[in-house]
C-alpha positions in Angstrom: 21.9 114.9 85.9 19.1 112.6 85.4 15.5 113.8 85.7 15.0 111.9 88.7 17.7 113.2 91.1 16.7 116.7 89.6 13.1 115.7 90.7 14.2 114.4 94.3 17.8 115.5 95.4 19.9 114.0 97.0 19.4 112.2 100.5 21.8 114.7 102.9 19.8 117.3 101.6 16.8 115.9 103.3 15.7 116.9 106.9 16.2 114.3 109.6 12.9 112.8 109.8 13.5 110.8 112.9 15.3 113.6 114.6 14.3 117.0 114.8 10.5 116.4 112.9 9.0 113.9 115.6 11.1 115.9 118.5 8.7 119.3 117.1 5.5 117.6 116.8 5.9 115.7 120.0 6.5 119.2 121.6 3.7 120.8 119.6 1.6 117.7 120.4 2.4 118.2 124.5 1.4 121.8 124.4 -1.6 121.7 122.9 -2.6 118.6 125.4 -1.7 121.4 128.0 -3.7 123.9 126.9 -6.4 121.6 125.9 -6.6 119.6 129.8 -6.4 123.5 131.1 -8.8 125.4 129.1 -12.1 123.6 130.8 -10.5 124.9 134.4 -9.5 127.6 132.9 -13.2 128.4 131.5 -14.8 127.3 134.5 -12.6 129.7 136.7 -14.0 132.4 134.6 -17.5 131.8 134.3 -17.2 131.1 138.1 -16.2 134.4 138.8 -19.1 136.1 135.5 -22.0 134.0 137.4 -20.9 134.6 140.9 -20.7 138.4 140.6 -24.2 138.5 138.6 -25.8 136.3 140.9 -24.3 138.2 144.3 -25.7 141.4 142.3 -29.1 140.6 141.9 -29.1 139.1 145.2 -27.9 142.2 146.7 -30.2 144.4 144.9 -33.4 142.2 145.6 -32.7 141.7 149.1 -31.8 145.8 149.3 -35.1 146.7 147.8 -36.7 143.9 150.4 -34.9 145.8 153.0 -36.1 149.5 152.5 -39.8 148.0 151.8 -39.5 146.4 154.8 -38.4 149.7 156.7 -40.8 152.1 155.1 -43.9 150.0 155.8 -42.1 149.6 159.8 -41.7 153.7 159.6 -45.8 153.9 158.2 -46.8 151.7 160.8 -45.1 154.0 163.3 -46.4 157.1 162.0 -50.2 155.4 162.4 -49.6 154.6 166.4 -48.1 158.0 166.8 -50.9 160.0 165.2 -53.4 157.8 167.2 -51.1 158.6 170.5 -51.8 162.5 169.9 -55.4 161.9 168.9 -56.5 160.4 172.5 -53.9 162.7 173.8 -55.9 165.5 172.6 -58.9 164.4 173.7 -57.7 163.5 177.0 -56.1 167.2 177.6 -59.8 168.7 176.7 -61.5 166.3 179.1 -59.4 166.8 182.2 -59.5 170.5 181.5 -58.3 172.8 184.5 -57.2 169.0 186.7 -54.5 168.5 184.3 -53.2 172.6 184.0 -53.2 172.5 188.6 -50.4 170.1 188.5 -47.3 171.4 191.1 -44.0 172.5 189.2 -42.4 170.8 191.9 -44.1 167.3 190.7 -43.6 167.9 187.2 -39.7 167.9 188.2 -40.1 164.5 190.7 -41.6 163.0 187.2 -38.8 164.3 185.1 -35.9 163.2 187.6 -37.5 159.6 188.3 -37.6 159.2 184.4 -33.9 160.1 183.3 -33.1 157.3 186.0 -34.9 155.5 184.7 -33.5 155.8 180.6 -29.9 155.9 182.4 -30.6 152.2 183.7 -31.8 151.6 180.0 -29.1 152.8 177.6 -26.9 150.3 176.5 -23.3 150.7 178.0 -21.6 147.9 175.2 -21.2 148.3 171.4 -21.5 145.4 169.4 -20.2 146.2 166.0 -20.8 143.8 163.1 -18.9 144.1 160.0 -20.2 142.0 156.4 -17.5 140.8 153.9 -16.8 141.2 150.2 -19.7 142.1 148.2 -21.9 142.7 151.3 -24.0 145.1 152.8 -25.2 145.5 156.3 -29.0 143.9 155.5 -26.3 140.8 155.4 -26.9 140.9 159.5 -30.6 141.2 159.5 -30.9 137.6 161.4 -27.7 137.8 163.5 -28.9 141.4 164.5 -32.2 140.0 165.7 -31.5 137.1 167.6 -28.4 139.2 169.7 -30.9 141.5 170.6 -32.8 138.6 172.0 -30.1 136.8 173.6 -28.1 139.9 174.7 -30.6 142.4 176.2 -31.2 146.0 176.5 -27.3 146.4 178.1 -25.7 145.6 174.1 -25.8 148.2 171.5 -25.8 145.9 168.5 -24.6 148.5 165.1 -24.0 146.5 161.8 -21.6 149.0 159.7 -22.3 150.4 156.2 -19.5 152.0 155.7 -17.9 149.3 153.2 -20.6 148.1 151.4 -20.6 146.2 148.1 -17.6 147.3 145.9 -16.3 149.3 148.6 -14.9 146.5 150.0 -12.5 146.3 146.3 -10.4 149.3 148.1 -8.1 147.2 150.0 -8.3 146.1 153.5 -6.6 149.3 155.1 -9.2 151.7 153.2 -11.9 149.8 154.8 -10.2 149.9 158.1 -10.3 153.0 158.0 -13.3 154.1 157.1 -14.7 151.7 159.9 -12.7 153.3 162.2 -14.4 156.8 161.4 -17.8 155.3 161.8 -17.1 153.3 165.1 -16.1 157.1 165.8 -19.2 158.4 165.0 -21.4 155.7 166.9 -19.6 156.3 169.6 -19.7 159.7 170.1 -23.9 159.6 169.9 -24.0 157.2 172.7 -22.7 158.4 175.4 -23.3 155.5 178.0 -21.0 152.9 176.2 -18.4 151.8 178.3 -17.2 148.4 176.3 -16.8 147.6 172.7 -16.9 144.5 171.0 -16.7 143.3 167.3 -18.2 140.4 165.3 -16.8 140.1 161.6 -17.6 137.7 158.9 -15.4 136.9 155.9 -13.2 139.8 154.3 -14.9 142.1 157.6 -12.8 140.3 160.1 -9.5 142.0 158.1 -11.2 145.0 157.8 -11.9 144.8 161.6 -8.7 143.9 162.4 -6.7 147.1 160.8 -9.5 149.2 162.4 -9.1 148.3 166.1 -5.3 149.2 165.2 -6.1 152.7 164.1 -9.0 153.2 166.9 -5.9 152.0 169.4 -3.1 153.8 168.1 -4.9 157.0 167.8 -5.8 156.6 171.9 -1.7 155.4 172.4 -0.6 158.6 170.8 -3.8 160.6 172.3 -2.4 159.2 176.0 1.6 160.0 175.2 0.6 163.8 173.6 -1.5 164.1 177.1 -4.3 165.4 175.0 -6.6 164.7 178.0 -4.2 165.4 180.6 -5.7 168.5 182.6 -8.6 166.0 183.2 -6.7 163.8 184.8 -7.9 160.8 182.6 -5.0 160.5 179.9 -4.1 157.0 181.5 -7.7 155.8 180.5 -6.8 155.7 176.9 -4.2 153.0 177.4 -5.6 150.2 175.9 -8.9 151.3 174.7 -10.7 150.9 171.2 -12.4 154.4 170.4 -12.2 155.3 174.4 -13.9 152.2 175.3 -12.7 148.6 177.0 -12.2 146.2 174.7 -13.9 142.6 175.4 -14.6 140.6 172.6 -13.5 140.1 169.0 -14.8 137.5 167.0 -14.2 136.5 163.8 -16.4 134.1 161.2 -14.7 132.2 158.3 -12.2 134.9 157.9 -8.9 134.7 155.6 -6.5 135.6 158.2 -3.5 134.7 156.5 -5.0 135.8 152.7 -6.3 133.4 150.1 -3.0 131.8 148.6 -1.7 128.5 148.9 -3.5 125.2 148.3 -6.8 125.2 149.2 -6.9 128.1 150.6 -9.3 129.9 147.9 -11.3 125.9 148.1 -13.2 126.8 145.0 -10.4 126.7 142.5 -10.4 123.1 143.6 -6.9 122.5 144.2 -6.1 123.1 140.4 -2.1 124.5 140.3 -2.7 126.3 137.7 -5.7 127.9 138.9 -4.7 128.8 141.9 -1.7 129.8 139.7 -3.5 132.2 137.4 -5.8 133.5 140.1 -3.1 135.5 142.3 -2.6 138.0 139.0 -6.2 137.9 137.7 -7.5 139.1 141.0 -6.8 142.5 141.1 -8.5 142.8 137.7 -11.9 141.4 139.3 -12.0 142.9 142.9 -9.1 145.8 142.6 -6.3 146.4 145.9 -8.0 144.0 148.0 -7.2 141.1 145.7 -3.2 141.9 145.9 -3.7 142.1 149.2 -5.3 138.9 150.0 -2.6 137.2 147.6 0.1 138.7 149.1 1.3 140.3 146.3 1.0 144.2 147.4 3.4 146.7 147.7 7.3 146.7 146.3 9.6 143.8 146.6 11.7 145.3 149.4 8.4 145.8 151.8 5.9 143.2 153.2 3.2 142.8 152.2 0.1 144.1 154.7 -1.2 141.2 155.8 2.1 140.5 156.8 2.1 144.2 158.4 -1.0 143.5 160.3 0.6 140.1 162.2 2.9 142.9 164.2 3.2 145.9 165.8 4.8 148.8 163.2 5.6 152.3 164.2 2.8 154.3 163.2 -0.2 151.4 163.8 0.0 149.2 167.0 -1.9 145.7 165.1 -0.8 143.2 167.6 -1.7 145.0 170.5 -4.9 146.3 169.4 -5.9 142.7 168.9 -3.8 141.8 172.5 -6.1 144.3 174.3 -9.4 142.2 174.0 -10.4 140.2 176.8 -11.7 137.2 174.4 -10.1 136.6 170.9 -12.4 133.9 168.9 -12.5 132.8 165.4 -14.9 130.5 163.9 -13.6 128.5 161.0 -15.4 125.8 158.4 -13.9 122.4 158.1 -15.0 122.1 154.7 -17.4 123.2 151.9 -16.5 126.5 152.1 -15.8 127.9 149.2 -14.3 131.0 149.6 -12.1 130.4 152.8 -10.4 127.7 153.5 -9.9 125.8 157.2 -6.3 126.9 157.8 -6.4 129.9 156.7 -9.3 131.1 158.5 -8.5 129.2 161.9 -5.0 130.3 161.7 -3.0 127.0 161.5 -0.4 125.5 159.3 -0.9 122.4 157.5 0.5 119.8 159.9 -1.8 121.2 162.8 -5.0 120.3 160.7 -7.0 117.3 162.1 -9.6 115.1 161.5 -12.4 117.4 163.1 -15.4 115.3 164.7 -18.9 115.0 162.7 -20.8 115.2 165.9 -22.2 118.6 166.8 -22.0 119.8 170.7 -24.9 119.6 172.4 -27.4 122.6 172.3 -24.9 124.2 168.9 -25.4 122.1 165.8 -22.9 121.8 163.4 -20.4 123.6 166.3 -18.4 120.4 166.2 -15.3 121.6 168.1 -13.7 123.9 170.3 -9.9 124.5 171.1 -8.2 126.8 173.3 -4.8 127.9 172.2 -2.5 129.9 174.7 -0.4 132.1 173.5 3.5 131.0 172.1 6.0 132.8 172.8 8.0 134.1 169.7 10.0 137.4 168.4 6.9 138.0 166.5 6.3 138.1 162.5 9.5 139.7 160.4 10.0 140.3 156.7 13.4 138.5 156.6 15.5 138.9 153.5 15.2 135.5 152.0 11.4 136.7 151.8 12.1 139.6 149.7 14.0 137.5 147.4 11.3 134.7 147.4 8.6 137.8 146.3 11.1 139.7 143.9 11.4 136.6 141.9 7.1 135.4 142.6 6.4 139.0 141.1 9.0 138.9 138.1 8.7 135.2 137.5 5.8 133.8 138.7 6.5 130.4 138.7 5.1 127.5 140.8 7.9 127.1 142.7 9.0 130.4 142.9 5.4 131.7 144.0 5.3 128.5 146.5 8.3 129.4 148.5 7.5 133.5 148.9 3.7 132.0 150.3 6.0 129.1 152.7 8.1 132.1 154.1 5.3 135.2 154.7 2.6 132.5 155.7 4.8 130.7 158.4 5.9 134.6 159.7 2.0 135.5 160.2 1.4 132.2 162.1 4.6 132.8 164.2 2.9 136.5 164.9 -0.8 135.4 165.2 0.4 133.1 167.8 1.8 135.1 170.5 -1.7 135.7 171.3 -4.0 133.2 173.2 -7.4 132.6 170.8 -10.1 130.2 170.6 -10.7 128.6 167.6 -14.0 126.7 167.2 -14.7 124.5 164.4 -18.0 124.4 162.4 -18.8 121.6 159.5 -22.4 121.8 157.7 -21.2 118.5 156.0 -24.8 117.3 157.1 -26.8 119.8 155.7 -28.9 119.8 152.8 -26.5 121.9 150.5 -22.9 121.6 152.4 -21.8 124.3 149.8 -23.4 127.4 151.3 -21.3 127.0 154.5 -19.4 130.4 153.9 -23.1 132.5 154.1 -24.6 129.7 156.7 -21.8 130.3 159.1 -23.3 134.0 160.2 -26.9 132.9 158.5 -26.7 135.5 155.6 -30.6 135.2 154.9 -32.8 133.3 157.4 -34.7 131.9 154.7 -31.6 130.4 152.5 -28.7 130.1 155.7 -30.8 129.1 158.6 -29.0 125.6 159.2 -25.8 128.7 161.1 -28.6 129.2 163.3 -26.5 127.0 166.2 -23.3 128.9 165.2 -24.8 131.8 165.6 -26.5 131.0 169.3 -22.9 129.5 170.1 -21.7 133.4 169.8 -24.2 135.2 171.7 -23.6 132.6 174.5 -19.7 133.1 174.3 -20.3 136.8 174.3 -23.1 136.8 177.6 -20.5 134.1 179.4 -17.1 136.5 178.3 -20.1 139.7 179.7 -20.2 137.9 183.1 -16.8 136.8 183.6 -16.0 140.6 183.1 -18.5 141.4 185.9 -17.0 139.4 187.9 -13.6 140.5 187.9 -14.6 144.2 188.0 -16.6 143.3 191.6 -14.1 141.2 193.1 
C-alpha cells in the first residue's frame, strides 16, 4: 500500500459530503436562526414582566405612603375642629349657667326623636362596592370614589374593598371571591339601612366580583331552602339577593372575562406565537393560581377549568344566576392600547363579532365611543364536552400550537355560548387620541387623577348609567 492511500483512504470510506453533512448544518443553521429571531421577544417578554413588577411596586408603595399622609393630616385636622367644638362648648355651658340645666325632659326627647328622623332620611340605603385588579390596592379608587359621591349623593354607600390587595390577588380568582364575599359580609352587617347592592370592578376585580356575588347568592338560595329565617316569615326574601340585599347593578371595566389566552388577548405580547406560547406556563411562576386560571390551564384534565365553571350554574355555587339577578349587567371594554386586556375578551365577543368601532366620542363622554345592547340568546348554556378534555389533556402534556389552539377554540366558544344567555351592555371606550394611548388599561377607571385623568368621561358615563338604572328602579317599585 502506497503512502498516499495510507495517508487518505479510500473514497467509500469517506462521509457523503453532499448528503448527510449539508442536511446537519442546514438543520443546525435553522435552529439557531430560531432561537436567534426569538431570543429578543423572548428577552423583552422578560424584562417586561422584571420592569413592570418594580415599577407597579414603587408605584404602589409611593402612592400608599401618599395615602396614609394624606389621611393622618385629614384625621389631625379633625381632631383641631373637634377640640375647638368642646372649647366654645365649654364656654357656652358656663355662660348660660342655670338657662341651659331648666330645659323640660320632655323637650330633650322632642330633640332626640326629630333627629334620628332625621339621620334615618340620611343613611345610605345602596352599597356601591368597588373592587381594584391585579397588583392593586383600594387607594386605586381614590378618584372614582370621589366623583360617585358627587354624582350619586348621600342615598349611595360607595366602599372600595381591601381585602385582595397587591399579591393577594396571585391566590386565584375563587380565593379572592371569597374573601370579598366575607367583607361585603361585614359592610353589610354595620349598615343597617342598605337595601340594594351594586358592584363596579376593574381588570382582574371584575372575576373576583363575579365568583363572589355567586357565593353571597348561593349562600341566601341555600339560607331560603334550609328556612333558616322561616319563623320570621321572610325566608322568600332571600331569593335572589346578594348578601340580603337587591341586586341592581354590576359593572365591569376592561375585565378578562374569558381569561387571557388566545391571540391578542394578553395585547402586550404583541401577537408573538411563541410568546403567547411560552406565557401560558411561565405565568404561574410570576403571579401563582391566578395565572393558571386566567390561561385556562387549572385543574386536572378530566375537569373544566374555572373560568369555564363560572360561565354556568354548578351544584354547590349558582354563577349564572348570581350574575342573572342584577337589574343592569355592563361591561366597559378598550378597543385598543390596552395592554393587559384585550377587546374580545373583555367585551365578551368572538372574533368574527369585532368591528371597526367609531373614533368619535358621544357627546358629554369622551373617548365613550360606543354603546351596544345585547339581549340575551338562548342556548343550553356552557358544558365541558369530551372533545374538550381531550383538546386540554393533550395542551397540558404537549403543549403545542395547535394542540393549545384548539383546547382555547373549544372552552372559549363554551364561555361565550354561557355568557350569552344573559342580556348585557357592552360599551366601547378607545383613548386612541390621547396623549399616551398606552395607559388605557389604568385610564379606563382613572387609576391616579394626576397620570389617568383623560377616563374622566368613562368614568362620568358610569355614574350616569348607575343614577339612570337608580331611577328606572324607582319607578318600577311605585307603579
Amino acid at each position: 500500500m502506497s503512502t498516499a492511500s495510507w495517508i487518505q483512504p479510500p473514497c467509500r470510506y469517506l462521509p457523503d459530503r453532499g448528503g448527510f453533512a449539508k442536511r446537519t448544518s442546514r438543520r443546525a443553521r435553522q435552529f439557531f436562526s430560531g432561537v436567534a429571531s426569538a431570543a429578543p421577544s423572548f428577552f423583552f417578554f422578560v424584562v417586561f414582566f422584571v420592569l413592570l413588577w418594580l415599577f407597579r411596586d414603587f408605584e404602589f408603595r409611593f402612592r400608599d405612603l401618599v395615602f396614609d399622609f394624606s389621611e393622618l393630616r385629614i384625621s389631625r385636622s379633625k381632631m383641631l375642629i373637634r377640640l375647638d367644638q368642646l372649647n366654645g362648648s365649654s364656654r357656652s355651658w358656663n355662660q348660660q349657667g342655670l338657662r341651659v340645666q331648666a330645659m323640660s325632659a320632655t323637650a330633650q326627647r322632642k330633640f332626640s326623636v326629630s333627629k334620628g328622623d332625621t339621620d334615618d332620611k340620611n343613611e345610605p340605603d345602596h352599597l356601591l362596592v368597588l373592587v381594584h385588579g391585579i397588583l392593586a390596592s383600594p387607594s386605586d379608587w381614590l378618584y372614582v370614589e370621589a366623583e360617585m359621591k358627587r354624582r350619586l349623593g348621600r342615598r349611595f354607600l360607595i366602599y372600595a374593598s381591601s381585602s385582595n390587595t397587591f399579591t393577594k390577588t396571585f391566590g386565584g380568582v375563587d380565593g379572592a371571591g371569597k374573601r370579598l364575599a366575607e367583607e361585603v359580609i361585614q359592610v353589610v352587617h354595620k349598615s343597617k339601612s342598605l337595601k340594594k347592592i351594586s358592584f363596579l370592578a376593574h381588570s382582574l376585580g371584575g372575576l373576583f366580583a363575579r365568583h363572589a356575588i355567586a357565593v353571597l347568592y348561593s349562600a341566601a338560595m341555600s339560607q331560603a331552602c334550609d328556612g333558616a329565617v322561616s319563623k320570621s316569615g321572610d325566608s322568600h326574601l332571600l331569593r335572589g339577593r346578594i348578601a340580603g340585599l337587591e341586586p341592581i347593578n354590576f359593572i365591569t371595566l376592561a375585565t378578562p372575562h374569558l381569561g387571557v389566552r388566545g391571540r391578542k388577548q394578553l395585547p402586550f405580547l404583541l401577537g408573538v406565537p411563541i410568546l403567547e406560547k411560552l406565557a401560558a406556563p411561565i405565568a404561574p411562576f410570576f403571579v401563582g393560581r391566578t395565572g393558571s386560571q386566567l390561561f385556562l390551564t387549572d385543574g386536572k384534565a378530566d375537569k373544566p377549568p374555572l373560568l369555564l365553571r363560572m360561565a354556568s350554574d354548578g351544584e354547590d355555587l349558582k354563577f349564572l344566576s348570581a350574575l342573572g339577578a342584577f337589574q343592569s349587567r355592563i361591561v366597559y371594554a378598550n378597543v385598543s392600547y390596552d395592554h393587559m386586556v384585550g377587546w374580545r375578551t373583555s367585551s365578551i365577543r368572538r372574533e368574527t363579532e369585532l368591528f371597526k368601532p367609531p373614533r368619535r366620542s358621544l357627546d358629554g363622554y369622551k373617548h365613550v365611543v360606543d354603546v351596544e345592547y345585547c339581549p340575551p340568546i338562548s342556548s343550553d348554556g356552557a358544558h365541558f364536552p369530551p372533545e374538550a378534555a381531550k383538546a386540554k389533556e393533550a395542551a397540558q402534556s404537549s403543549p403545542s400550537l395547535q394542540n393549545t389552539l384548539e383546547y382555547h377554540e373549544i372552552v372559549e366558544e363554551e364561555m361565550i355560548r354561557g355568557l350569552q344567555t344573559l342580556g348585557w351592555k357592552k360599551v366601547d371606550v378607545s383613548f386612541h387620541s390621547t396623549f399616551w394611548p398606552y395607559l388605557a388599561h389604568n385610564n379606563i377607571h382613572v387609576k391616579s387623577e394626576r397620570l389617568y385623568k383623560a377616563g374622566a368621561g368613562v368614568v362620568a358615563h358610569v355614574a350616569d348609567s348607575i343614577k339612570q338604572q337608580e331611577s328606572s328602579t324607582f319607578i318600577t317599585a311605585s307603579l
